[in-house]
DRENMI-668918 format. One record per residue: residue number from 1; x, y, z of N, C-alpha, C in turn. Coordinates in steps of 0.1 Angstrom, whole numbers. Layout:
NUM, X, Y, Z, X, Y, Z, X, Y, Z
...
***
This chain:
1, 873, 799, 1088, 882, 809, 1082, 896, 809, 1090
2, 894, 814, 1103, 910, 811, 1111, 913, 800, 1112
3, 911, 784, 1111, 913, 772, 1104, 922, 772, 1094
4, 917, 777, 1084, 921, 780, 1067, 940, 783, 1068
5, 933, 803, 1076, 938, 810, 1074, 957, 804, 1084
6, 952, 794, 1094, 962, 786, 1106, 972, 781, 1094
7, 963, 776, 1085, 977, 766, 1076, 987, 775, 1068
8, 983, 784, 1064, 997, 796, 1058, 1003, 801, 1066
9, 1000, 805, 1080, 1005, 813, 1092, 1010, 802, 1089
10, 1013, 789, 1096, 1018, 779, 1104, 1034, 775, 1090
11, 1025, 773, 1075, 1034, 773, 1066, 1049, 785, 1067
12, 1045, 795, 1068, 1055, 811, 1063, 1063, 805, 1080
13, 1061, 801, 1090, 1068, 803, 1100, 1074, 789, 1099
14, 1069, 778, 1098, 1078, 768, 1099, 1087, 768, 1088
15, 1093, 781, 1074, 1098, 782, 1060, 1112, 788, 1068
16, 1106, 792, 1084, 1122, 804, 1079, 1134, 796, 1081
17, 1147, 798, 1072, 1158, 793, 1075, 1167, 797, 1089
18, 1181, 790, 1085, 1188, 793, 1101, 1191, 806, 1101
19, 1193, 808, 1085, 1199, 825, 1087, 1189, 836, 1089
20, 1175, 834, 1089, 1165, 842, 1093, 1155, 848, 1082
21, 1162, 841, 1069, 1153, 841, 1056, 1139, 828, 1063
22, 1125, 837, 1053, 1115, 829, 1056, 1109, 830, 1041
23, 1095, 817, 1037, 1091, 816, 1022, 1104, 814, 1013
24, 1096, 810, 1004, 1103, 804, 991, 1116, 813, 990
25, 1132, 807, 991, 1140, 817, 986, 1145, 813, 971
26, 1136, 802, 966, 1144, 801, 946, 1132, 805, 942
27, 1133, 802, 930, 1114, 810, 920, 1121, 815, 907
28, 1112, 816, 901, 1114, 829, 885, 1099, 841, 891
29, 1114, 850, 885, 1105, 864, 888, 1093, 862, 882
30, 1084, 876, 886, 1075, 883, 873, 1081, 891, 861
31, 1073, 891, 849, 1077, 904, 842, 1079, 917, 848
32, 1075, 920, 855, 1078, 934, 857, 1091, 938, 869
33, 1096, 926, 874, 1109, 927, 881, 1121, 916, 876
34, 1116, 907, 869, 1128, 897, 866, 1136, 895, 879
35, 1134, 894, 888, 1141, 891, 901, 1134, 873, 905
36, 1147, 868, 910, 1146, 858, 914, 1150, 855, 929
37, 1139, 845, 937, 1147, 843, 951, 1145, 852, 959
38, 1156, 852, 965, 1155, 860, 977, 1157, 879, 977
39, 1161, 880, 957, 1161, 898, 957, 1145, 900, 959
40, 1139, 892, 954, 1123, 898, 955, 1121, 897, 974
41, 1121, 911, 975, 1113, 912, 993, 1101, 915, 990
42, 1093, 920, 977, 1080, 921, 979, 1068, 913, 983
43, 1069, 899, 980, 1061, 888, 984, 1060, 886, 1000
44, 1074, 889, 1009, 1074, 890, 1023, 1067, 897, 1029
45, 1069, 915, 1021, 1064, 917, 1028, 1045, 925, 1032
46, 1037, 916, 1020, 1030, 909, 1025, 1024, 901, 1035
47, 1033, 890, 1035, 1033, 881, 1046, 1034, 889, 1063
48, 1040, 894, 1058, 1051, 899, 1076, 1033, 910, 1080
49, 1028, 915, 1072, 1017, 922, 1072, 1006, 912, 1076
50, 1004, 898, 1074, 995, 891, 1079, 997, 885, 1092
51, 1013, 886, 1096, 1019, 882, 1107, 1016, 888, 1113
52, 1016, 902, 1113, 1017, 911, 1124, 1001, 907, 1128
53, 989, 910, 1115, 976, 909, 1122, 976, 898, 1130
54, 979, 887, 1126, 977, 876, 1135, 982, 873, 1148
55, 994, 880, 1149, 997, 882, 1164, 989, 894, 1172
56, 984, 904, 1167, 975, 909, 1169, 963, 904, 1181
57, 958, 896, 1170, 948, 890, 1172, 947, 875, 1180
58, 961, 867, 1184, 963, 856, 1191, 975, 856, 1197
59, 985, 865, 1199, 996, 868, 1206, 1008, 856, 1205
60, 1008, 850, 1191, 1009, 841, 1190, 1027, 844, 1193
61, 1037, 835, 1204, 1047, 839, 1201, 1058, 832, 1189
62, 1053, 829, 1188, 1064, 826, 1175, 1070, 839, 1163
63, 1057, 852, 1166, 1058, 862, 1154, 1071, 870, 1154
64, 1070, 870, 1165, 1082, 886, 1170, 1093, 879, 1170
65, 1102, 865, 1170, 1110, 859, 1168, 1112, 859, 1158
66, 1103, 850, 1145, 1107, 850, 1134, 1111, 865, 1131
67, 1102, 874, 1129, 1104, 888, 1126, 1123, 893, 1130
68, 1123, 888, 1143, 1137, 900, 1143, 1143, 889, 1136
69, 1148, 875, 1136, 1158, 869, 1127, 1156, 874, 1114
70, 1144, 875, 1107, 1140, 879, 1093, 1147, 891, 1089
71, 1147, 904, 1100, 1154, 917, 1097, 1165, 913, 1099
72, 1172, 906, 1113, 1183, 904, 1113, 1193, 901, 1097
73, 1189, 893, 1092, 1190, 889, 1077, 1190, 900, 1069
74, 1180, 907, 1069, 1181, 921, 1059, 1189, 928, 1066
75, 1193, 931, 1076, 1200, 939, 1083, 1218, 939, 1077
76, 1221, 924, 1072, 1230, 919, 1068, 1232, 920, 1052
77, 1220, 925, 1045, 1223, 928, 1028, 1229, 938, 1025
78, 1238, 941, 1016, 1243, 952, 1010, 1236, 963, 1006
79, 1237, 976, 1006, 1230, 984, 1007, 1224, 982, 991
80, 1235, 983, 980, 1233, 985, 968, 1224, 970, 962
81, 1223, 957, 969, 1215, 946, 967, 1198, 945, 978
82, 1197, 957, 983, 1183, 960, 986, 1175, 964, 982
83, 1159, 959, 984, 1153, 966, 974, 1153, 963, 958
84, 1157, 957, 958, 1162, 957, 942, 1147, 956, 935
85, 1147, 957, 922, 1138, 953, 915, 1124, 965, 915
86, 1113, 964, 908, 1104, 973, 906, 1099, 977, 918
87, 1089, 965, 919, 1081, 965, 931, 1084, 968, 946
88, 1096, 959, 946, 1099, 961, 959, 1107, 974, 962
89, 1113, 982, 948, 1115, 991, 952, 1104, 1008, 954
90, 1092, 1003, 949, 1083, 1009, 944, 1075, 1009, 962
91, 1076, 999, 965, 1064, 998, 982, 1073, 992, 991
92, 1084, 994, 993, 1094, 993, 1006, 1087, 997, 1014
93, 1078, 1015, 1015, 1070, 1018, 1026, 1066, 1008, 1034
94, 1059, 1002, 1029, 1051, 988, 1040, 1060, 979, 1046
95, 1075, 975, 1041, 1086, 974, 1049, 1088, 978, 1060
96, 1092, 993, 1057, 1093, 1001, 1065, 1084, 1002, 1079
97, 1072, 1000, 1075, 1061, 1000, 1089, 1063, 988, 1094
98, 1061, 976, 1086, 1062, 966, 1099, 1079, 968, 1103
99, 1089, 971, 1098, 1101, 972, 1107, 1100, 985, 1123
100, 1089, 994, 1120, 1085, 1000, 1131, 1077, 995, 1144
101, 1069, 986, 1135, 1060, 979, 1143, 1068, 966, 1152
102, 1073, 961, 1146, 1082, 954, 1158, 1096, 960, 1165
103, 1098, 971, 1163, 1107, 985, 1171, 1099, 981, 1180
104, 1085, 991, 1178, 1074, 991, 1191, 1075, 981, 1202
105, 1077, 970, 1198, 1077, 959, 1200, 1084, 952, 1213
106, 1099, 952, 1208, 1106, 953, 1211, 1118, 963, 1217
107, 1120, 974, 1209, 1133, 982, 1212, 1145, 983, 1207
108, 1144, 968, 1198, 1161, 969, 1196, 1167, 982, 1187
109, 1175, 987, 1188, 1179, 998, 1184, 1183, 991, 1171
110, 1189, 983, 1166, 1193, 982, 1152, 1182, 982, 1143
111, 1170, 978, 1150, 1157, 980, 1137, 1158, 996, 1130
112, 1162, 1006, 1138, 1162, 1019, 1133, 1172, 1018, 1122
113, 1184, 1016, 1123, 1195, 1017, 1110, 1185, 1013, 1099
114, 1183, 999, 1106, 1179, 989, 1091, 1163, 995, 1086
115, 1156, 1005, 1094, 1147, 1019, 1085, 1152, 1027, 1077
116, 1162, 1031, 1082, 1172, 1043, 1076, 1177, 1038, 1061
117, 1179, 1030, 1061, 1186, 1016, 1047, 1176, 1014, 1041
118, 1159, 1013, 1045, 1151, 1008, 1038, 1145, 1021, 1034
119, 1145, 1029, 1038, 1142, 1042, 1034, 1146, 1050, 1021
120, 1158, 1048, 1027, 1175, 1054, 1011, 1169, 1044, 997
121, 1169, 1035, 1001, 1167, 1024, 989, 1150, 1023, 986
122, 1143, 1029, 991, 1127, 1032, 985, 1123, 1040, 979
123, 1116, 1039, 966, 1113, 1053, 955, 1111, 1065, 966
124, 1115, 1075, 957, 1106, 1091, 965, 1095, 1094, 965
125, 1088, 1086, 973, 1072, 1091, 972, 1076, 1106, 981
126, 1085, 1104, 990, 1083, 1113, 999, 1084, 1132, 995
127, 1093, 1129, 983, 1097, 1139, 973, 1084, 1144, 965
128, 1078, 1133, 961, 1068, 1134, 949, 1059, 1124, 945
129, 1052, 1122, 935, 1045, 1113, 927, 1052, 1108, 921
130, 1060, 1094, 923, 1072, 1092, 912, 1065, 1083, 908
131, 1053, 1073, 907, 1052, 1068, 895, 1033, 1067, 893
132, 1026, 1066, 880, 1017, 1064, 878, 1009, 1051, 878
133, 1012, 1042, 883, 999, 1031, 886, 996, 1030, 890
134, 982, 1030, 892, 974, 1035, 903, 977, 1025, 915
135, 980, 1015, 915, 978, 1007, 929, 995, 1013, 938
136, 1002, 1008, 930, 1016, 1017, 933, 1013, 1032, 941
137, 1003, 1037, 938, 997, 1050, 941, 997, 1050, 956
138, 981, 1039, 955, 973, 1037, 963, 981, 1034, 977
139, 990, 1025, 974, 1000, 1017, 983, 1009, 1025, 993
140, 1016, 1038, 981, 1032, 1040, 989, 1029, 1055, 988
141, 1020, 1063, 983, 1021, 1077, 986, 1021, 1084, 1002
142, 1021, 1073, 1010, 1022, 1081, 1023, 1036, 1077, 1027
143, 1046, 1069, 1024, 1058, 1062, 1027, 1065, 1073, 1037
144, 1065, 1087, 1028, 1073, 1095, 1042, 1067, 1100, 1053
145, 1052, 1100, 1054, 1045, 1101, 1066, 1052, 1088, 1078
146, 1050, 1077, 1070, 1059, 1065, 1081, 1077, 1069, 1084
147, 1083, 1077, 1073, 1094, 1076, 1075, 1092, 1091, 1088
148, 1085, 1096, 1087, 1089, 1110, 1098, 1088, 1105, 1109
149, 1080, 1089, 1114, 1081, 1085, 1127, 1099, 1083, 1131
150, 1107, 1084, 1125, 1120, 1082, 1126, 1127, 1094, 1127
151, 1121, 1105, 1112, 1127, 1114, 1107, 1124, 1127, 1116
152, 1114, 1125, 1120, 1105, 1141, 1132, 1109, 1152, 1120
153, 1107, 1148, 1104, 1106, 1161, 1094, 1096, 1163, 1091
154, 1089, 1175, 1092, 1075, 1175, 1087, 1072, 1177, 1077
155, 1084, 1180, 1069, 1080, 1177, 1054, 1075, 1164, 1049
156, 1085, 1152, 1059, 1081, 1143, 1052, 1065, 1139, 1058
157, 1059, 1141, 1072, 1049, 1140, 1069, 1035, 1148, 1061
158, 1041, 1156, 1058, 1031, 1169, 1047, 1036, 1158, 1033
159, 1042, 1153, 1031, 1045, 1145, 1021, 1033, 1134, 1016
160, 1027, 1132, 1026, 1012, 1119, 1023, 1001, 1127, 1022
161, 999, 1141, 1025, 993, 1150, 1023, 992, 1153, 1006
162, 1004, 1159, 1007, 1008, 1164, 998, 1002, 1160, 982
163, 1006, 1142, 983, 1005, 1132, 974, 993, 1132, 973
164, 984, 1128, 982, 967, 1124, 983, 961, 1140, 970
165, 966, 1148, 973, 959, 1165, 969, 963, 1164, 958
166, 976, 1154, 950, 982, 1161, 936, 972, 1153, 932
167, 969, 1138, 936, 964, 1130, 927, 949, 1127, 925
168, 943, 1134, 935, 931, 1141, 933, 927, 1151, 929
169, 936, 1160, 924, 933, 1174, 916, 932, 1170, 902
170, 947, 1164, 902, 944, 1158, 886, 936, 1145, 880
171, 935, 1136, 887, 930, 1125, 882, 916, 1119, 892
172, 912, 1128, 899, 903, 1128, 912, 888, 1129, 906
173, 885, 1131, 898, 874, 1134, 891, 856, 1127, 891
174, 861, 1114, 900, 855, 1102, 900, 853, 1101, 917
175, 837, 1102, 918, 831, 1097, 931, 835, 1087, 938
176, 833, 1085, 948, 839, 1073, 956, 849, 1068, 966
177, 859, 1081, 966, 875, 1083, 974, 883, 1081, 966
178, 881, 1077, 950, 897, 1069, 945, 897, 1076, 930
179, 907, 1072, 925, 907, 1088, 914, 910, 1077, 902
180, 909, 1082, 889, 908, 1075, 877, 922, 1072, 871
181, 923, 1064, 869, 937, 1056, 866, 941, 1048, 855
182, 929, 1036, 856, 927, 1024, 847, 942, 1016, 853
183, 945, 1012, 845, 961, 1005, 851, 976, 1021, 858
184, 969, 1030, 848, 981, 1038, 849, 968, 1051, 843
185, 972, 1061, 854, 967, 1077, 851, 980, 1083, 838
186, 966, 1086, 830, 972, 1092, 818, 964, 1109, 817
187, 971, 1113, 809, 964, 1127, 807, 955, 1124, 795
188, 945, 1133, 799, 935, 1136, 788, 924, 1122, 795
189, 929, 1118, 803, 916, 1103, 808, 915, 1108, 827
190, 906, 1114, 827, 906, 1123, 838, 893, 1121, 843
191, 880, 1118, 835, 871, 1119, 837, 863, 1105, 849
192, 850, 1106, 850, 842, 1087, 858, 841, 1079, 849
193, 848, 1084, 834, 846, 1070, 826, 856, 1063, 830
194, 867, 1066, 834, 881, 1060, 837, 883, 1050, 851
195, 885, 1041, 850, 885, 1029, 861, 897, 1030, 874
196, 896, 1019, 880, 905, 1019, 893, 906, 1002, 892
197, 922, 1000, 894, 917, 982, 897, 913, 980, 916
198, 907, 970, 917, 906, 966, 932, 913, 966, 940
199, 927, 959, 931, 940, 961, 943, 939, 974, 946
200, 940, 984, 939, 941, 998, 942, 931, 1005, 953
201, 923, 1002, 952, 914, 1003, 963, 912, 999, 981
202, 920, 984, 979, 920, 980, 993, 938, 988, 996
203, 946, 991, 985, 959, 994, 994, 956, 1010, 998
204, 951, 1018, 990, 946, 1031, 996, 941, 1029, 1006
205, 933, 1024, 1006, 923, 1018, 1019, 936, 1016, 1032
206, 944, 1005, 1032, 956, 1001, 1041, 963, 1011, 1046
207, 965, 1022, 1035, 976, 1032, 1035, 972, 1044, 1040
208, 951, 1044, 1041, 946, 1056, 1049, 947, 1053, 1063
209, 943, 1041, 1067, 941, 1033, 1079, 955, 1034, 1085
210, 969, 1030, 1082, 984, 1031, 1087, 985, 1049, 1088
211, 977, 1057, 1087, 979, 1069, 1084, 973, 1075, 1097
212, 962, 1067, 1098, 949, 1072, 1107, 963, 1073, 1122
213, 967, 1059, 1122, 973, 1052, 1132, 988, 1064, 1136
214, 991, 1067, 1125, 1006, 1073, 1127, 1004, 1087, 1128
215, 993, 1095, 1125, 988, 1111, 1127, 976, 1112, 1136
216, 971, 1105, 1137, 958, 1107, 1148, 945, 1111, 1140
217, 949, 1119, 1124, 940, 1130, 1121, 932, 1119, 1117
218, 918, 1123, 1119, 906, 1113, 1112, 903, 1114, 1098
219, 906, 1126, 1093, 909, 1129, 1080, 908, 1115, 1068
220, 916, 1107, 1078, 924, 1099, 1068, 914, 1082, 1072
221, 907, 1087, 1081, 892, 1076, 1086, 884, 1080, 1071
222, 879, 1092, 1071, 871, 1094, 1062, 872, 1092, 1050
223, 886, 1095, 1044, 892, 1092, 1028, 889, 1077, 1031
224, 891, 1068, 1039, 890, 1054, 1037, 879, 1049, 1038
225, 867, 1057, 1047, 852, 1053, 1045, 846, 1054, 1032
226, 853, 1067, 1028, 849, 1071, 1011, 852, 1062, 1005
227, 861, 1052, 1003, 863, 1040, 995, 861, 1031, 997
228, 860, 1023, 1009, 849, 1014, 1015, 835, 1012, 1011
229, 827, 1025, 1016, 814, 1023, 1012, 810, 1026, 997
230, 820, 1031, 988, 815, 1035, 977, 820, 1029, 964
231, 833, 1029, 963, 840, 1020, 953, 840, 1006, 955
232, 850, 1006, 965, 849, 988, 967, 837, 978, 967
233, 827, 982, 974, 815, 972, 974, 806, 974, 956
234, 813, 980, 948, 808, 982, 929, 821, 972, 924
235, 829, 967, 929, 842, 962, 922, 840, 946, 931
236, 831, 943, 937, 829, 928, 943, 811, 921, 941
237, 815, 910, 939, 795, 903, 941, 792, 903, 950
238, 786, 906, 952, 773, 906, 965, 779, 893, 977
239, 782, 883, 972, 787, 874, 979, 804, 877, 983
240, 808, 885, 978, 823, 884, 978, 834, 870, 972
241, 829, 864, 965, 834, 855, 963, 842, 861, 945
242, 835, 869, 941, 846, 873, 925, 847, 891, 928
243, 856, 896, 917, 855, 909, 918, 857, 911, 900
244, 857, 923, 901, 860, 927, 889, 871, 937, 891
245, 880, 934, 876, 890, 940, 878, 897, 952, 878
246, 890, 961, 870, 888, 976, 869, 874, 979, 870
247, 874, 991, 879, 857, 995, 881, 860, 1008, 880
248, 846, 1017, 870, 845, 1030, 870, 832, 1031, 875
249, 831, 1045, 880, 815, 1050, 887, 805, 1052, 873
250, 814, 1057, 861, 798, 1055, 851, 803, 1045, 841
251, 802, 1031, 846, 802, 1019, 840, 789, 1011, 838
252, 787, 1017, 824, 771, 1015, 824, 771, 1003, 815
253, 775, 996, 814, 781, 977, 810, 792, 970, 808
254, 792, 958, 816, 798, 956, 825, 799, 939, 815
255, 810, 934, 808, 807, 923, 797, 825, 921, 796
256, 830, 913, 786, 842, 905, 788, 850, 913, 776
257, 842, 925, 768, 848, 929, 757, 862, 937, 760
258, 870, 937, 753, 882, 954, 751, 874, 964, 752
259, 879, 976, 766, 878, 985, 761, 884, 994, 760
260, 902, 988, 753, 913, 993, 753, 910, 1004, 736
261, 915, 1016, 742, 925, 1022, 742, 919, 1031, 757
262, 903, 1032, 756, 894, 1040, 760, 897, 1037, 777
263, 898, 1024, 778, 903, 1023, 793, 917, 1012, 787
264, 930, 1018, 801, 941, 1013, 799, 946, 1000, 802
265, 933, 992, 795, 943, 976, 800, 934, 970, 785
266, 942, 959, 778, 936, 954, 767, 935, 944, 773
267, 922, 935, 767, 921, 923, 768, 909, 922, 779
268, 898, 908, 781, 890, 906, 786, 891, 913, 803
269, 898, 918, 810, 900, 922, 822, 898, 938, 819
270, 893, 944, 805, 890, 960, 803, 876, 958, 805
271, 867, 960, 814, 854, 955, 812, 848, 965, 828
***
């Protein structure tokens, strides 16, 4: 597996250019961002998330080099050409943390500006619930808990709080740590008949753990054990090798049919 896992690491770091761009900078977007190139930062930052584990884990130095040229580069985008696009404007949070994480790191003082910039240009989770998909949820409702490491507002850390309680009051209904969604929490679909996709589960999972790290409270151990031991291991084979794509706790069959309108995704992946 660290074999495997050597040939992507080794790929994303031998990709970065002179200017401090790294991965593919041409492409055709997805539907849901139409962004091409180098506006999409969401695919990075991903990556910069596997970087960090892996320096973690092998102190490899090549990480913390590429990293500051990489910010350096974003450091240099226009405020109004950041961020751009759905996604990436939707989970900047996770931006946000590894740009903290190599602060830690390092020191340089410009990594703070270039928080402050990635902050301005990231949805308001820290305000509210600004959007309903569940993984989108899962991912970025704690965004201003990471921005208060900068901000020392306690609102914005009562902000990841805040979010976890709205979306469990209303759509929380369902055993397991993770609340009923299907693709997107709708009203009147509140109940355990209503699903969760997997991504949604491992990024709540990500976003309790970055939580655990940045508040100390264990609170946020337990919300992630709650989904660990109960949802996620119903949403994978026994082997781990497939998953399924939306899982409810009373999914009493489990087959390739629609079960759109009833759960929110049409087509062979409603099941």
């Amino acid at each position: 597996m660290l074999a495997e896992a050597k040939i992507w690491i080794d790929g994303a770091v031998g990709s970065q250019k002179a200017d401090g761009w790294f991965g593919p900078d041409k492409g055709r977007g997805g539907a849901a961002t139409r962004l091409t190139g180098r506006d999409d930062l969401w695919p990075n930052m991903i990556m910069l998330f596997c970087l960090q584990d892996y320096h973690e884990a092998t102190g490899d130095e090549r990480v913390i080099p590429l990293m500051l040229k990489y910010f350096r580069y974003l450091s240099t985008v226009p405020e109004e050409k950041y961020l751009l696009g759905y996604w990436p404007k939707m989970r900047g949070g996770d931006n946000l943390f590894t740009i903290y994480w190599l602060y830690n790191r390092t020191g340089e003082a410009w990594l703070l500006e270039l928080a402050a910039k990635n902050h301005r240009r990231t949805a308001r989770w820290d305000e509210d619930l600004i959007n309903w998909h569940n993984v989108n949820i899962g991912q970025a409702f704690g965004e201003g808990a990471t921005w208060w490491l900068q901000s020392k507002d306690g609102a914005d850390l009562q902000s990841a709080y805040r979010n976890w309680t709205k979306i469990r009051e209303m759509y929380g209904q369902v055993p397991g740590g993770m609340f009923g969604s299907d693709e997107n929490c709708r009203p009147g679909f509140t109940d355990p008949r209503q699903c969760v996709e997997t991504c949604g589960m491992v990024e709540a999972m990500l976003s309790k753990e970055t939580l655990v790290a940045i508040t100390g409270d264990l609170l946020w151990a337990d919300r992630c054990e709650d989904i660990a031991y109960n949802s996620l291991p119903a949403s994978l084979t026994a082997d781990m090798k497939a998953l399924r794509y939306l899982t409810a706790p009373n999914q009493v069959v489990s087959d390739s049919r629609s079960h759109s309108p009833g759960i929110q995704n049409g087509g062979r992946c409603s099941r």
